[in-house]
C-alpha angles and dihedrals in degrees: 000000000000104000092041093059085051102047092049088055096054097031104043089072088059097042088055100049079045089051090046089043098060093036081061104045083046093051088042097049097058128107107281092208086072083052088042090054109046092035081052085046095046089048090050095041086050099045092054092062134069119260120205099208129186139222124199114225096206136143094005101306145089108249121233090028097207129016145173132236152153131257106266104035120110124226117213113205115201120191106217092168119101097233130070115270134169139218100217123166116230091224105073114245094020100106126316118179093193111217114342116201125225103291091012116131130206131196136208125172111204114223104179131054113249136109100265107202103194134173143198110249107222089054113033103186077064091105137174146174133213110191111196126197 
């Protein structure tokens, strides 16, 4: 009973990375065209629906700086800085939040195609980009 147990305890870790090795090479060694098929299905399946994305207002900048969407889908800005900052487009009339509060949020759903540069108005080289396609 002994040397059983003794051989399982020192022996278990190997069988396990065997086990993980050859489920690898197996998953590895199919045909790609399968992979190819159903990653092709879940992008589609994904690109026909609305996203709701956030940018991080923090030290002093919008994060991510710049980023890409389709029409339809609505960005949610949140200011974690401590001190009051705007979204405001650069184009007037576009989209404008007003002050947001540290933890305040604010939404906009874009409803056009275009590239929207916008800006927080206390601290102008704050600077962002929305690209809509």
């Amino acid at each position: 009973m002994g040397k059983t147990r003794h051989w399982l305890r020192y022996s278990l870790p190997f069988i396990l990375i065997l086990v993980s090795l050859v489920s690898l090479y197996a998953c590895d060694s199919g045909d790609s065209s399968t992979t190819a098929s159903t990653f092709s299905t879940v992008i589609t399946s994904t690109q026909t629906s609305a996203a709701n994305v956030t940018v991080t207002l923090a030290n002093f900048a919008f994060s991510p700086a710049s980023l890409e969407i389709k029409v339809g889908d609505t960005v949610t800005w949140i200011n974690k800085d401590e001190v009051t900052h705007t979204v405001t487009g650069d184009t007037a009339g576009i989209f404008d939040s007003g002050n947001l509060a540290t933890n305040a949020t604010f939404s906009y759903t874009f409803t056009s195609a275009g590239t929207f540069k916008y800006h927080c108005l206390p601290h102008p080289y704050m600077t962002g980009t929305v690209i809509v396609k």
